[in-house]
N, C-alpha and C positions, 0 to 999 in steps of 0.2 A: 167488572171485577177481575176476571180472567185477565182482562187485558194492562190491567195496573199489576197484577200478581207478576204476570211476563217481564212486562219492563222495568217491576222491583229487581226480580233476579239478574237480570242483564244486568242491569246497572252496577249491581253486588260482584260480579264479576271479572265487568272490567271494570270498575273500581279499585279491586283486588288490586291486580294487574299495577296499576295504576298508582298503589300506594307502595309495592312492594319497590318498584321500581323510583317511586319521590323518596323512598329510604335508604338507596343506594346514596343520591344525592346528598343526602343529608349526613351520613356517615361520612363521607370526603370531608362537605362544608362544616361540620363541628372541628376538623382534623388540622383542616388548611386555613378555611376563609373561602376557599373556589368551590365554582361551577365546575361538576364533572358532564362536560356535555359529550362526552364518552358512554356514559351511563345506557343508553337507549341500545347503540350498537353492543354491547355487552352482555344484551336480551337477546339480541339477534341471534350472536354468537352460539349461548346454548342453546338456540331452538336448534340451529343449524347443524351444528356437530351432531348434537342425539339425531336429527333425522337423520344425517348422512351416514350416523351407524349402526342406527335402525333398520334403512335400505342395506346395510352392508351383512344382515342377519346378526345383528348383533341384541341379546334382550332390552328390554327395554330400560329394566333396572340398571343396567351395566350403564348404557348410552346416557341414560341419566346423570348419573355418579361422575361417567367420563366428563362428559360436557361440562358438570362446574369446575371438575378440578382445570381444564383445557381455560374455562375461563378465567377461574382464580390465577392459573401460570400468566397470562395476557394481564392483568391488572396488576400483577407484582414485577413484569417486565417492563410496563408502563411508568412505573412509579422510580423504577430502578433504573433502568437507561436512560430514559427522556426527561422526568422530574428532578429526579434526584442531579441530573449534569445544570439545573440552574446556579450561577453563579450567585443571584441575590434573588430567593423565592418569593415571589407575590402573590396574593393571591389573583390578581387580573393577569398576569404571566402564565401561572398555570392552569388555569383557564383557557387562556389560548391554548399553551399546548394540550387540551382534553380536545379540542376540535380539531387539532391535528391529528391525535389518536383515534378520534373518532372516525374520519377520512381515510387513516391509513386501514383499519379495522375492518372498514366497510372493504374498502380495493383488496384486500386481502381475503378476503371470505369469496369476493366475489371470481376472484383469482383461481383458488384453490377449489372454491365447494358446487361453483357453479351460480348461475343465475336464476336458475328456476325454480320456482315456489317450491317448499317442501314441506311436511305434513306426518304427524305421528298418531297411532290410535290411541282412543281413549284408553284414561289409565282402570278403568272398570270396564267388563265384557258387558255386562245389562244396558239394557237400551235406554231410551229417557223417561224420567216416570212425571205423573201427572201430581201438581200441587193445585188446589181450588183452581181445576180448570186450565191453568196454567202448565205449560211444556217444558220441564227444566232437566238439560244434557247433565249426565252426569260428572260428566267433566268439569262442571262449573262447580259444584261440591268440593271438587277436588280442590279448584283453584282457590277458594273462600277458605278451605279450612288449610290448606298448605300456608297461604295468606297470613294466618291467621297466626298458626302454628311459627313462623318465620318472624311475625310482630311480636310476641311473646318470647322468641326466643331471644331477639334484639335487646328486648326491654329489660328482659335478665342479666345478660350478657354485657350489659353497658351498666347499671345501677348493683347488682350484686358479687361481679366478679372481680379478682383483682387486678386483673388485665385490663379489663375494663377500664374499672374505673381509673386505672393510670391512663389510656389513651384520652379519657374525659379532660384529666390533668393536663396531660399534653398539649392537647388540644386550648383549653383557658388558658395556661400560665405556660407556656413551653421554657423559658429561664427556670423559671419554679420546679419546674417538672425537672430538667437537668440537673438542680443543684440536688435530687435527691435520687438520684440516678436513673431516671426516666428518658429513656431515647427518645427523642421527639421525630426523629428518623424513622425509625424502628414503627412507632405509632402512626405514621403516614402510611409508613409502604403496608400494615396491617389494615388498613380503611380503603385501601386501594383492595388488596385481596377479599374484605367483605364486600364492599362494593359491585365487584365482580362477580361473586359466589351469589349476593342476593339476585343480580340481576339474571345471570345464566338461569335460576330454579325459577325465577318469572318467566322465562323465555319456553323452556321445555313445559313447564305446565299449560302455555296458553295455547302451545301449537297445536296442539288435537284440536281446538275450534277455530283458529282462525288461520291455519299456515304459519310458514314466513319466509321469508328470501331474504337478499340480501341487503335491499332499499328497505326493512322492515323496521328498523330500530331508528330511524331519524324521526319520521311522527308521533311513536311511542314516546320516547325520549321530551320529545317539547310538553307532550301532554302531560308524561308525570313530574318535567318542573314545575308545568302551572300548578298539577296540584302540590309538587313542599310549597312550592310558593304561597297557595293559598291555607296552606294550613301552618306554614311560617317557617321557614328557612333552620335548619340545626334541631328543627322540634322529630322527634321522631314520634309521639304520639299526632304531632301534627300531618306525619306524612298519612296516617293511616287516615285520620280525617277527613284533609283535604284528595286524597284518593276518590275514597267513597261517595265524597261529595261530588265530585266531577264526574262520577263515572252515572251518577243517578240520573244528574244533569243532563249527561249526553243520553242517555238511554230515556228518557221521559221528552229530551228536545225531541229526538227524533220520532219518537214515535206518536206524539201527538201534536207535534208540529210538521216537523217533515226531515227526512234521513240526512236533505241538503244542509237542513242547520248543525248535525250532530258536531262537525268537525270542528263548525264555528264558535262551538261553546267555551272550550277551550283559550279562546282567542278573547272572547269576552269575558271571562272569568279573570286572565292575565290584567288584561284592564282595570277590570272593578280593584285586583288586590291593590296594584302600583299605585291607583288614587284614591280606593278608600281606606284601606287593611296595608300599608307597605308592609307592614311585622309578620304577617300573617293572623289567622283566629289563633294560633295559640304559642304565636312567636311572639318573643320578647324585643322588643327596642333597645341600642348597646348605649349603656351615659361611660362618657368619655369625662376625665378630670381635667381642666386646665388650669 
């Protein structure tokens, strides 16, 4: 029982992790149409900045705050230099360019911040307490309800405000959206800085348990496309879903299978969506008129 309580809470964790990060993606793909495979590196980014001003005696709350505004700057430069200079936007064009972003991201961090793994203390000084038997770091509390806190905050923020719901507009109808003076510019380069913003506050929360350097955001990154994917591409309940889902998955493969499969789970899960679920469990399928 102990040992199912353990790898519930792991899984909850990176789960988290794992959904916060398929909802960066998902905020693009409602925006554009594209794959932000920038997204991953984006996590990196703010682990990396908080730690490096963390080591620089800088508190912790500051490095925090620093790090997403450092990344929201990088997602709004992104969207503004690089996306914004397409002459006819794609969505498979700019796509491509998020992998260039992502490449350049990564050489740039690894340029400036260094190579070597870096690591922040937990965000509570008490040690880990016991749940039926079960060891759970306090830091995962954190991650779960920041998680949580961030999917709630998304969900308002897109359905109740008026910002919002104009980038929605945007997003569906972008002629529509213009003819009632809705910049559909404007609502990109905005989903590029959420995007950014969600992914840095993934990045700084998880590094108190697991590190990160600069190679840190390309595995992350695949794994929380599978999971929009699996929970359905533009859903943003879906991202929290399919998160959760993947993260149990790997935390139950591994530990009752073996650690070798965790990585692989991710890989088969990709599989099962593309031929059984293309939509995702809670993505919709587009009907086209002709």
């Amino acid at each position: 029982m102990s040992d199912t309580v353990q790898l519930l809470f792991a899984g909850l964790s990176t789960g988290s992790i794992y959904a916060m990060v398929a909802l960066g993606f998902n905020i693009i793909f409602k925006s554009t149409g594209a794959l932000n495979f920038a997204q991953g590196e984006w996590v990196m980014l703010g682990g990396m900045v908080a730690a490096t001003l963390y080591t620089a005696k800088i508190p912790l709350p500051i490095a925090f705050v620093v790090a997403v505004i450092v990344a929201m700057i990088v997602g709004a430069l992104s969207e503004r230099l690089i996306v914004r200079k397409l002459q006819k936007p794609t969505p498979m064009s700019i796509t491509i360019l998020t992998i260039a972003i992502a490449i350049c991201t990564k050489s740039f961090v690894m340029l400036t911040l260094g190579k070597s793994p870096a690591g922040l203390p937990s965000f509570s000084e008490s040690g880990p307490i016991s749940v039926a038997g079960a060891v759970l770091e306090t830091q995962s509390l954190w991650i779960i309800g920041v998680a949580a806190l961030v999917m709630a905050g998304a969900g308002y923020f897109f359905n109740q405000t008026v910002l919002g719901k104009a980038m929605r507009a945007a997003a569906a109808q972008p002629e529509a959206a213009a003819l009632v003076g809705i910049s559909p510019r404007l609502t990109m380069s905005l989903s590029f800085i959420l995007a950014a913003a969600v992914g840095a506050i993934a990045g700084v929360i998880v590094t108190p348990l697991t590190l990160t350097s600069f190679d840190h955001g390309t595995i992350l990154g695949f794994k929380a496309f599978c999971a929009a994917m699996l929970g359905g591409l533009g859903s943003l309940p879906g991202a929290m879903v399919g998160g959760i889902f993947l993260g149990l998955a790997e935390s139950f493969a591994g530990g009752m299978l073996s650690s070798h499969f965790k990585d692989a789970v991710a890989f088969v899960v990709l599989l099962l969506v593309l031929v059984k679920w293309p939509n995702g469990l809670l993505g919709r399928g587009q009907v086209e008129k002709v």
